[in-house]
N, CA, C and O atoms as a Maestro MAE file, in Angstrom:
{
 s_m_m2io_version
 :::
 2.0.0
}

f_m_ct {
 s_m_title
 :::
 protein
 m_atom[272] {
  # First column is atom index #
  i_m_mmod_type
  r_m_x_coord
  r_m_y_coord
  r_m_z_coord
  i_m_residue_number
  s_m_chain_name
  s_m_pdb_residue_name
  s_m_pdb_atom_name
  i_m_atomic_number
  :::
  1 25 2.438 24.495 97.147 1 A "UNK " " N  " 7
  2 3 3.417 24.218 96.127 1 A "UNK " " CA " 6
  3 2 3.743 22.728 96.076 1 A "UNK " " C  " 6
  4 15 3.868 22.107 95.021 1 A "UNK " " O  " 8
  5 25 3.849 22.293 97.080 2 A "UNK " " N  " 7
  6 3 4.134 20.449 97.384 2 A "UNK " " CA " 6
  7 2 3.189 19.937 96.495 2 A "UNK " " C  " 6
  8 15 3.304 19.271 95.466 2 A "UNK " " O  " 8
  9 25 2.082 20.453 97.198 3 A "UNK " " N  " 7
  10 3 0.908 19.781 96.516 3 A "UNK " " CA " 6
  11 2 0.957 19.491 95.056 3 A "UNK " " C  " 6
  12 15 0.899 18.292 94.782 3 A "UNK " " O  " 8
  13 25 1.070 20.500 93.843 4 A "UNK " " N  " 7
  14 3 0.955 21.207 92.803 4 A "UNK " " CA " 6
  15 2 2.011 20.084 92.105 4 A "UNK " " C  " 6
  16 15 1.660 19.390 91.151 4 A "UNK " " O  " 8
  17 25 3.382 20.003 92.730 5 A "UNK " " N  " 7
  18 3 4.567 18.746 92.369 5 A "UNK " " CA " 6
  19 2 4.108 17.753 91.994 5 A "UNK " " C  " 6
  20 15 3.974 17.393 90.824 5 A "UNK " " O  " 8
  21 25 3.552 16.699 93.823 6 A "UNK " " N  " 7
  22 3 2.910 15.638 93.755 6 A "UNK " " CA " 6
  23 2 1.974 15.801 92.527 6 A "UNK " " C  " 6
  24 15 2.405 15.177 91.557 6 A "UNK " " O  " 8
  25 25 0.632 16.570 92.260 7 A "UNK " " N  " 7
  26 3 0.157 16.433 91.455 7 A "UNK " " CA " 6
  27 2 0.445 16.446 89.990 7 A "UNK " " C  " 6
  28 15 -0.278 15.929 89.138 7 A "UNK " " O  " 8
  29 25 1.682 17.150 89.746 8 A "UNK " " N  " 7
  30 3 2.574 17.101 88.373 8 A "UNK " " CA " 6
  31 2 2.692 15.497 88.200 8 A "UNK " " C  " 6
  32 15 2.087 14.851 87.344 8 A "UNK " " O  " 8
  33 25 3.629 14.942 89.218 9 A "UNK " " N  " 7
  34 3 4.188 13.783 89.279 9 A "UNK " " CA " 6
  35 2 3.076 12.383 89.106 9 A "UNK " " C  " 6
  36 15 3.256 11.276 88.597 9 A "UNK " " O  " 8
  37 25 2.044 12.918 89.684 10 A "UNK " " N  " 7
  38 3 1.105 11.863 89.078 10 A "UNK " " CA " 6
  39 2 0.350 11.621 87.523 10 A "UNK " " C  " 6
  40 15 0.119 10.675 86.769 10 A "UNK " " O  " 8
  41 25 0.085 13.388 87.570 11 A "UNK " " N  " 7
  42 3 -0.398 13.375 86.372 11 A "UNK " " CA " 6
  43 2 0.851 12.702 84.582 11 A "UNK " " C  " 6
  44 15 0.585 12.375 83.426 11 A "UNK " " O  " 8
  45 25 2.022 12.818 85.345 12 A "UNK " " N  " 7
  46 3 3.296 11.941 84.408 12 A "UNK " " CA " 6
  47 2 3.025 10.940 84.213 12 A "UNK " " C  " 6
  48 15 2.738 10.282 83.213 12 A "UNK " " O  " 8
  49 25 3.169 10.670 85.888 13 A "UNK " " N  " 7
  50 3 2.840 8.547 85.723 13 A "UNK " " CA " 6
  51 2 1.794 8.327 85.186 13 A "UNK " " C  " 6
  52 15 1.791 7.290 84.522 13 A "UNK " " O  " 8
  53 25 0.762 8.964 85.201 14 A "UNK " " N  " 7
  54 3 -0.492 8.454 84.582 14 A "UNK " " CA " 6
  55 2 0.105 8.422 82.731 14 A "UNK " " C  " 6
  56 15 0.175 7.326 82.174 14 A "UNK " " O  " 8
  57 25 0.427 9.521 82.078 15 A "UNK " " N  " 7
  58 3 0.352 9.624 80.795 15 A "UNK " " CA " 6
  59 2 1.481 8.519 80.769 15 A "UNK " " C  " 6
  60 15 0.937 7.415 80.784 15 A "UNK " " O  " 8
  61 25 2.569 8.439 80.743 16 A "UNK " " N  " 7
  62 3 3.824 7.462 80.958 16 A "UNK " " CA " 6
  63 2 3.009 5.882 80.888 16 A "UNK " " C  " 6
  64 15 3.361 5.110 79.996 16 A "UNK " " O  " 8
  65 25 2.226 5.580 81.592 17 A "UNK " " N  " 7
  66 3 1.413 4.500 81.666 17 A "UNK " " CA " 6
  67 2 0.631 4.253 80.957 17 A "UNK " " C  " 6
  68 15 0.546 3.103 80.526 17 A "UNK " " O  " 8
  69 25 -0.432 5.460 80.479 18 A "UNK " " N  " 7
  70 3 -1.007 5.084 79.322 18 A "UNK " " CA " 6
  71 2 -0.210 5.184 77.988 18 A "UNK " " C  " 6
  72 15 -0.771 4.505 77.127 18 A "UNK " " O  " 8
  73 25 0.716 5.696 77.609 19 A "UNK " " N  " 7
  74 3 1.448 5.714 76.606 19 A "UNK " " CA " 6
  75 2 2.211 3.799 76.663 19 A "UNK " " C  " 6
  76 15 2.309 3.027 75.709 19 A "UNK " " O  " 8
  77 25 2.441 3.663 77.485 20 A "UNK " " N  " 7
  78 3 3.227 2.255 76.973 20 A "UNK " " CA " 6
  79 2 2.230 1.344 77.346 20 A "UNK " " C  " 6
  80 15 2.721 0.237 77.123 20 A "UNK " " O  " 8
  81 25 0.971 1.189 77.842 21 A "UNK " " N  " 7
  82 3 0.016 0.210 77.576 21 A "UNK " " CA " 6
  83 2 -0.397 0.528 75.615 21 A "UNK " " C  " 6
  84 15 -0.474 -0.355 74.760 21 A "UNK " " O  " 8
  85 25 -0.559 1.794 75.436 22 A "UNK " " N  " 7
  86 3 -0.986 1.567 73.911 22 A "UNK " " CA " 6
  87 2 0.195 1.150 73.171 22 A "UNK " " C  " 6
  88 15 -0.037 0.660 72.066 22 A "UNK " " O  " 8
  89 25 1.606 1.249 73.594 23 A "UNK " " N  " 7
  90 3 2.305 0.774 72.810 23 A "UNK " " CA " 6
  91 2 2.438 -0.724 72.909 23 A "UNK " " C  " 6
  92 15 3.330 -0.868 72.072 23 A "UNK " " O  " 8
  93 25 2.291 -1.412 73.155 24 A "UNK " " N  " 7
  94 3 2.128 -2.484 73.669 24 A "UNK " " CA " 6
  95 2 0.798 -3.301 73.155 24 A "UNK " " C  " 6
  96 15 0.968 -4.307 72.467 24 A "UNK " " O  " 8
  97 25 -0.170 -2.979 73.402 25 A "UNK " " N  " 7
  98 3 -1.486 -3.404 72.422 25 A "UNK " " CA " 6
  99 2 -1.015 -2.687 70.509 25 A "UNK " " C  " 6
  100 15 -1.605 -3.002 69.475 25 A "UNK " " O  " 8
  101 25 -0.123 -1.962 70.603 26 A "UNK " " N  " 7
  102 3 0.128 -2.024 68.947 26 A "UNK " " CA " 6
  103 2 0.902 -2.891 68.455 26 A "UNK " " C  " 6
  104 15 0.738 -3.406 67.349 26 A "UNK " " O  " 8
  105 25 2.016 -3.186 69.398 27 A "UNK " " N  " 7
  106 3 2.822 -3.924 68.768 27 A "UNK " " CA " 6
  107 2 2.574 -5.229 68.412 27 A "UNK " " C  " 6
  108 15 2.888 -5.801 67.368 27 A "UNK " " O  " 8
  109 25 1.838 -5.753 69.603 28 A "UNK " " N  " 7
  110 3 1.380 -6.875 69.626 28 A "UNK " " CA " 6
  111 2 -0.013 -7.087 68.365 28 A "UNK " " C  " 6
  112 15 -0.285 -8.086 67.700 28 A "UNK " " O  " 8
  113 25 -0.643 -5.818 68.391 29 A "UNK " " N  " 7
  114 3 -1.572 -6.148 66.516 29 A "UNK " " CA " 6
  115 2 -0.701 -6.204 65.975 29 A "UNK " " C  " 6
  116 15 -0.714 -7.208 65.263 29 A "UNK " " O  " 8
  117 25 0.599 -5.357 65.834 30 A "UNK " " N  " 7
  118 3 1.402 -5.323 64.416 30 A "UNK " " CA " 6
  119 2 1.959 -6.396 64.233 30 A "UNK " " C  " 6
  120 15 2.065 -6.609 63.025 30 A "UNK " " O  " 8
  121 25 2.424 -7.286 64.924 31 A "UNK " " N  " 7
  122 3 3.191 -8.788 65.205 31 A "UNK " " CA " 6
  123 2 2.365 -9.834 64.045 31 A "UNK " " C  " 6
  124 15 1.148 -10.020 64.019 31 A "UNK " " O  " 8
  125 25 3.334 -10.414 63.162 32 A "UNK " " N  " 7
  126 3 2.663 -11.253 62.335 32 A "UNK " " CA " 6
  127 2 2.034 -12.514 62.966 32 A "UNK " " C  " 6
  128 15 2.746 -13.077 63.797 32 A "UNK " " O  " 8
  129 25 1.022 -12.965 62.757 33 A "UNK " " N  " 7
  130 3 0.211 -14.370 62.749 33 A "UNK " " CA " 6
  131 2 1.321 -15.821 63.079 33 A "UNK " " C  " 6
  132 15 2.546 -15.903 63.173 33 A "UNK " " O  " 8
  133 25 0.815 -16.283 63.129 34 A "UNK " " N  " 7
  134 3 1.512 -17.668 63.805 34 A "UNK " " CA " 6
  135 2 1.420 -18.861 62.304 34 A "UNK " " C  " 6
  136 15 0.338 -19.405 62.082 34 A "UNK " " O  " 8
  137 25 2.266 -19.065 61.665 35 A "UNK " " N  " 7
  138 3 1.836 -20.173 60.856 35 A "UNK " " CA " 6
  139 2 1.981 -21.684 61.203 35 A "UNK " " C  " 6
  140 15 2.344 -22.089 62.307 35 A "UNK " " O  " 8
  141 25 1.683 -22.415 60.223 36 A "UNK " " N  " 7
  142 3 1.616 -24.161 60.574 36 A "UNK " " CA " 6
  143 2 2.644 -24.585 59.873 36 A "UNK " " C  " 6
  144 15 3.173 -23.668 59.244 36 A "UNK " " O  " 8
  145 25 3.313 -25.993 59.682 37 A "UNK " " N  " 7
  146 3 4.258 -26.223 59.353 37 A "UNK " " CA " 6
  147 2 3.609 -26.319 57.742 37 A "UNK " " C  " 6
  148 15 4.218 -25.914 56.751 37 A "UNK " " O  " 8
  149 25 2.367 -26.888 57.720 38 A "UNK " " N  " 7
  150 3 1.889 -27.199 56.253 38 A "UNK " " CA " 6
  151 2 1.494 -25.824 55.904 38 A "UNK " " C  " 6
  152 15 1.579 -25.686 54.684 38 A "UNK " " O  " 8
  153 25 1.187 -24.997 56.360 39 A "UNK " " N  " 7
  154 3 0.623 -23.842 55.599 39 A "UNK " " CA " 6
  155 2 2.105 -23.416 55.199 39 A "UNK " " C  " 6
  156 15 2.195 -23.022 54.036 39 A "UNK " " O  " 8
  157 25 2.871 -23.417 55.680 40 A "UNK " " N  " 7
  158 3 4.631 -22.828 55.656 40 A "UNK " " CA " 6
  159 2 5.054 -23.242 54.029 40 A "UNK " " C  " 6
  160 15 5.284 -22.436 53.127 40 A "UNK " " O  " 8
  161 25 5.080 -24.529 53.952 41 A "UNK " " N  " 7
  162 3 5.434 -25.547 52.604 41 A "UNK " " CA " 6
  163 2 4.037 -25.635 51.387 41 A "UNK " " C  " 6
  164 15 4.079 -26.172 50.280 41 A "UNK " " O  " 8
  165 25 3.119 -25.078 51.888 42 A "UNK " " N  " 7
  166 3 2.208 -24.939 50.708 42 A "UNK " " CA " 6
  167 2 1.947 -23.683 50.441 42 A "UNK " " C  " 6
  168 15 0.903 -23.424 49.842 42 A "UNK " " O  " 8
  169 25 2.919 -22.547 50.864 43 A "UNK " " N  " 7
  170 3 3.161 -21.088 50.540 43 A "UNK " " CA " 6
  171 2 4.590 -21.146 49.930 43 A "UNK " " C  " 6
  172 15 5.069 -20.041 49.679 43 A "UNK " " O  " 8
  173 25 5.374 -22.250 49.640 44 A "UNK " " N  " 7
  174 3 6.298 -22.149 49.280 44 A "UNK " " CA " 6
  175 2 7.920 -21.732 50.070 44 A "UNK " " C  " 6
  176 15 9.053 -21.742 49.589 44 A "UNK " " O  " 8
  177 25 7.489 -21.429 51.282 45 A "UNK " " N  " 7
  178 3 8.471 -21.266 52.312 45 A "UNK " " CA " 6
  179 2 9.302 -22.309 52.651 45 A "UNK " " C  " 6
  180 15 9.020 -23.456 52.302 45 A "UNK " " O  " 8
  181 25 10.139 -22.095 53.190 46 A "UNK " " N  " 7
  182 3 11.236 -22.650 53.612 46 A "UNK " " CA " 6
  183 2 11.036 -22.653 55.436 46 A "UNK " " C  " 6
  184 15 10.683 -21.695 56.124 46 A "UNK " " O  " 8
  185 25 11.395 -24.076 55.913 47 A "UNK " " N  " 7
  186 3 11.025 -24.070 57.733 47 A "UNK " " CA " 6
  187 2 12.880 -24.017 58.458 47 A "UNK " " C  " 6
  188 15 13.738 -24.884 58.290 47 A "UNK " " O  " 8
  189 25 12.983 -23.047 59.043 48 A "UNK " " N  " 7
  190 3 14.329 -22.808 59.511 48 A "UNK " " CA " 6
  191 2 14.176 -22.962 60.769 48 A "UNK " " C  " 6
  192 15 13.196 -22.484 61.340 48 A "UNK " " O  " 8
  193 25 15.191 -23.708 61.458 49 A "UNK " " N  " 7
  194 3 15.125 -24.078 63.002 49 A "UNK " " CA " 6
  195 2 16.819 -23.345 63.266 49 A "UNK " " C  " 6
  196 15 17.829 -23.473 62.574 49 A "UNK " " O  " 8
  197 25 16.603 -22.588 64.509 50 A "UNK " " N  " 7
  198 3 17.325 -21.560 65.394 50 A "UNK " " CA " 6
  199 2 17.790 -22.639 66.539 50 A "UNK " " C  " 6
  200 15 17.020 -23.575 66.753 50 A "UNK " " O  " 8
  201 25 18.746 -22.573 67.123 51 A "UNK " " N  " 7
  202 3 18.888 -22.932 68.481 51 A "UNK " " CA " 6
  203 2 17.898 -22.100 69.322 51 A "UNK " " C  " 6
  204 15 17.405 -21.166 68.689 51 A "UNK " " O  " 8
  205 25 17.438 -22.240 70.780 52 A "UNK " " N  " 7
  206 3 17.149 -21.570 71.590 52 A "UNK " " CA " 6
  207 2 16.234 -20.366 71.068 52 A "UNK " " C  " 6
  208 15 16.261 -19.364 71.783 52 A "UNK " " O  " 8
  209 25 15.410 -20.316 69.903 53 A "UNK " " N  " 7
  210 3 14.532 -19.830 69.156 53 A "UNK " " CA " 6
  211 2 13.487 -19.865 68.268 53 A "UNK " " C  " 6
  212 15 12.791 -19.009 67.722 53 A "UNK " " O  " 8
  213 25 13.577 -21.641 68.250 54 A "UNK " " N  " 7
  214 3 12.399 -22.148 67.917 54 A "UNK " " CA " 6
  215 2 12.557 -22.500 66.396 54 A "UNK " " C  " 6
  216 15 13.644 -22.524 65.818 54 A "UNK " " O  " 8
  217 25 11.322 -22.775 65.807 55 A "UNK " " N  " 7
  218 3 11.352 -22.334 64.126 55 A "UNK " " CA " 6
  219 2 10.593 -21.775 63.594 55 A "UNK " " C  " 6
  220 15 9.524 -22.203 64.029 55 A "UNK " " O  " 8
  221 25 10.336 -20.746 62.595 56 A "UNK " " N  " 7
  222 3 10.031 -20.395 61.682 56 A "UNK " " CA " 6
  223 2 10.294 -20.458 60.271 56 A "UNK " " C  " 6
  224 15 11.385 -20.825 59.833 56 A "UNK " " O  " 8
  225 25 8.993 -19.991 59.291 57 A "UNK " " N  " 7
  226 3 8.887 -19.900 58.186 57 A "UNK " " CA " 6
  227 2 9.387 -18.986 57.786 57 A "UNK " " C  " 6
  228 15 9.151 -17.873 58.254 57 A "UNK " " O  " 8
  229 25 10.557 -19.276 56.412 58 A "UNK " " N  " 7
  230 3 10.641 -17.963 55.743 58 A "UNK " " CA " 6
  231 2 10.032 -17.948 54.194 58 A "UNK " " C  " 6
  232 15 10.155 -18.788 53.304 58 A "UNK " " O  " 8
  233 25 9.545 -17.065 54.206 59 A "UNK " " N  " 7
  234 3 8.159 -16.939 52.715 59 A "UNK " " CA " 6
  235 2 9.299 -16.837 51.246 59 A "UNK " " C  " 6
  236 15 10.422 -16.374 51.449 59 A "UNK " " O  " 8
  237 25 9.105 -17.068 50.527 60 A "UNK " " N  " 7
  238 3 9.614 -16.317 49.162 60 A "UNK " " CA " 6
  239 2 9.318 -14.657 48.947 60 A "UNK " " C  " 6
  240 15 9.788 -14.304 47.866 60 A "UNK " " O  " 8
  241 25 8.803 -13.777 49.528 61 A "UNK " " N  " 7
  242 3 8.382 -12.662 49.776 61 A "UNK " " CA " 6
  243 2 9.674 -11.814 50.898 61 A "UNK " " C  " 6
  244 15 9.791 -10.623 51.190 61 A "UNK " " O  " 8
  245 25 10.277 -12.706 51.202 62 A "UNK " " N  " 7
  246 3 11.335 -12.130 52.517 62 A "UNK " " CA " 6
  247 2 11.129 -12.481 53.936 62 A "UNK " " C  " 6
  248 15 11.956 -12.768 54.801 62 A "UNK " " O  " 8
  249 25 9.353 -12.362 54.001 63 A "UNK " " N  " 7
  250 3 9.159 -12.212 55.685 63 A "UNK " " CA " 6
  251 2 9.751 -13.547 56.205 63 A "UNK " " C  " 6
  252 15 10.317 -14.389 55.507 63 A "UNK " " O  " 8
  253 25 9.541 -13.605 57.487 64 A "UNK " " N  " 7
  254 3 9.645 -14.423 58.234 64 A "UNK " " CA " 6
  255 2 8.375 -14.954 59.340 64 A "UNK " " C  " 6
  256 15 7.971 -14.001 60.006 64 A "UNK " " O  " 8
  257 25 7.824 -15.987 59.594 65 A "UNK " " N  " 7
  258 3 6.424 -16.132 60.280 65 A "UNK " " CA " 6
  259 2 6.978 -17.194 61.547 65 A "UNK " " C  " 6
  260 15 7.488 -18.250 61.173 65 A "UNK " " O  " 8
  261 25 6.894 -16.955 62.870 66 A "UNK " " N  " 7
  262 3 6.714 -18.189 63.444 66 A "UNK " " CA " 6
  263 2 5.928 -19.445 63.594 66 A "UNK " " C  " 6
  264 15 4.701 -19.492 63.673 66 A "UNK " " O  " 8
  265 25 6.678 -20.377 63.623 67 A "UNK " " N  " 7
  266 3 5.503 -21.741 63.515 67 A "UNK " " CA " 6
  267 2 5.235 -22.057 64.766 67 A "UNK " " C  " 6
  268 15 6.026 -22.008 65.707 67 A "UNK " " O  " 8
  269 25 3.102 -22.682 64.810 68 A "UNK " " N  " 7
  270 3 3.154 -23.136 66.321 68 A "UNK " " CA " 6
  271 2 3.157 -24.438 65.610 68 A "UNK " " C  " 6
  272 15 3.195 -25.490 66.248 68 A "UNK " " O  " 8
  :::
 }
 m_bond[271] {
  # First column is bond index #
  i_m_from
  i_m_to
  i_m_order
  :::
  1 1 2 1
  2 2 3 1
  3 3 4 2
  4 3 5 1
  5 5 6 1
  6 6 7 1
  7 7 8 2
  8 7 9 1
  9 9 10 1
  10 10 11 1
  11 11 12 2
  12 11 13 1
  13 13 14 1
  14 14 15 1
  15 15 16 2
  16 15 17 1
  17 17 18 1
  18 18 19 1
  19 19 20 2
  20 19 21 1
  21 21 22 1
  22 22 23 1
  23 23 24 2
  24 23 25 1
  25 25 26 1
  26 26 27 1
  27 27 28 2
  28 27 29 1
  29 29 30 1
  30 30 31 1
  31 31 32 2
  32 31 33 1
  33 33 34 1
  34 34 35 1
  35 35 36 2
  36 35 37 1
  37 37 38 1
  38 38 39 1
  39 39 40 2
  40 39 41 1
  41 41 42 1
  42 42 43 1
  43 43 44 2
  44 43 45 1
  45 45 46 1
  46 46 47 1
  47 47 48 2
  48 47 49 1
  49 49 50 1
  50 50 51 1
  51 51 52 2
  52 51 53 1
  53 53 54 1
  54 54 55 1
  55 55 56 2
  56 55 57 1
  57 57 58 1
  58 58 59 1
  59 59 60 2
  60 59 61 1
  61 61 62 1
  62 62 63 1
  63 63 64 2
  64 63 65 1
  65 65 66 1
  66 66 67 1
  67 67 68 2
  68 67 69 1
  69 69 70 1
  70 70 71 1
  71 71 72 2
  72 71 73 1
  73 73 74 1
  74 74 75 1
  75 75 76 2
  76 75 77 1
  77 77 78 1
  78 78 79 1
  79 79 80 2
  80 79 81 1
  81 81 82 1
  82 82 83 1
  83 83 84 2
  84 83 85 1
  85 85 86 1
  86 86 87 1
  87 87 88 2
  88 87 89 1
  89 89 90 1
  90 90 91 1
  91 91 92 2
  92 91 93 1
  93 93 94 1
  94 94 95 1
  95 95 96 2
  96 95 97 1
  97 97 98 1
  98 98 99 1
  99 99 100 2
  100 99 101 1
  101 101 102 1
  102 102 103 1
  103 103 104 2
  104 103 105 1
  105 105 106 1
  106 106 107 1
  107 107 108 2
  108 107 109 1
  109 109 110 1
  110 110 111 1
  111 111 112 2
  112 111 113 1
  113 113 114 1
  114 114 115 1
  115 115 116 2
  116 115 117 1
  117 117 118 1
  118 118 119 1
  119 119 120 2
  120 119 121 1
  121 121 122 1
  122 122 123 1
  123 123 124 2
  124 123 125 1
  125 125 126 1
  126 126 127 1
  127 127 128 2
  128 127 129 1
  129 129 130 1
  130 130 131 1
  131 131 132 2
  132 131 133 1
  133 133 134 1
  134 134 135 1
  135 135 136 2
  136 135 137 1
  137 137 138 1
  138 138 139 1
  139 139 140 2
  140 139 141 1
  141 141 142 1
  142 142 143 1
  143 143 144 2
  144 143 145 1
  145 145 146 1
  146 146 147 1
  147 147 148 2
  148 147 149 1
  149 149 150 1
  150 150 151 1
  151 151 152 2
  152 151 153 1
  153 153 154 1
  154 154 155 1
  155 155 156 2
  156 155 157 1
  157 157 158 1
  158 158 159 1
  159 159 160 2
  160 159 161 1
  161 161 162 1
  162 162 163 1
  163 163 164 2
  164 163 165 1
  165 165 166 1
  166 166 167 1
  167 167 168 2
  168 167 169 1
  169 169 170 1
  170 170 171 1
  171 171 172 2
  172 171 173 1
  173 173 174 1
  174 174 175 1
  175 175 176 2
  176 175 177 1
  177 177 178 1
  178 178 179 1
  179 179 180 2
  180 179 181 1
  181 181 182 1
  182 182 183 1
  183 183 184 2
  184 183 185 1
  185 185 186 1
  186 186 187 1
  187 187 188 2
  188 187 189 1
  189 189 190 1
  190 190 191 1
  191 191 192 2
  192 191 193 1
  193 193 194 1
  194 194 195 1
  195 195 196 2
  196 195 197 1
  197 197 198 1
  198 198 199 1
  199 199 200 2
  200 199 201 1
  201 201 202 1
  202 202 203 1
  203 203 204 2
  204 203 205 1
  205 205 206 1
  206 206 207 1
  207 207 208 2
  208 207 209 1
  209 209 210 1
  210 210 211 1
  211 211 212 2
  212 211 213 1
  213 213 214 1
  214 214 215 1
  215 215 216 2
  216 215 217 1
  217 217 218 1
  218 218 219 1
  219 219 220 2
  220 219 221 1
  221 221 222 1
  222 222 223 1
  223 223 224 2
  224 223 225 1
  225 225 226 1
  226 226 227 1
  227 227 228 2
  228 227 229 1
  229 229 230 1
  230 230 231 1
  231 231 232 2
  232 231 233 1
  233 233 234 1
  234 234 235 1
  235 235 236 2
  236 235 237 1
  237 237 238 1
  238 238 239 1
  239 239 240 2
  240 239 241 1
  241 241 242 1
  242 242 243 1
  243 243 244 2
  244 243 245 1
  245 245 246 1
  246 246 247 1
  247 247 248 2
  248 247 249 1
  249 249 250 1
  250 250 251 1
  251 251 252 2
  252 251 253 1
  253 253 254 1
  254 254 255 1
  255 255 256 2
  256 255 257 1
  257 257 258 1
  258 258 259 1
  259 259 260 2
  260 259 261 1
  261 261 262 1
  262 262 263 1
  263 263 264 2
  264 263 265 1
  265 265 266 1
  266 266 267 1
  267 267 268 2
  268 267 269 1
  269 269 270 1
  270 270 271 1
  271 271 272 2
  :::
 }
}
């Protein structure tokens, strides 16, 4: 019966683990692209600087893009 537990308990951690490695490789595809300051202003965006957050582009479309 011990046995049968332990083996429950692994077979969890295993799915638990693979479930948030794929979440994790999705989010990170789903995550928008990195823009430039010139691609930002020749899309018509606007460059907004955050304290302690860097800056990004915001599009005429709504989104928002970070700049490297």
């Amino acid at each position: 019966m011990r046995v049968r537990r332990i083996l429950g308990l692994a077979l969890a951690a295993a799915t638990l683990a693979g479930v948030s490695a794929v979440g994790v490789v999705g989010a990170e595809a789903a995550s928008s692209p990195n823009i430039s300051r010139d691609d930002c202003t020749a899309a018509g965006g606007q460059i907004v600087s955050r304290p302690y957050a860097g800056e990004s582009c915001s599009l005429p479309d709504g989104t928002a893009q970070p700049i490297t």
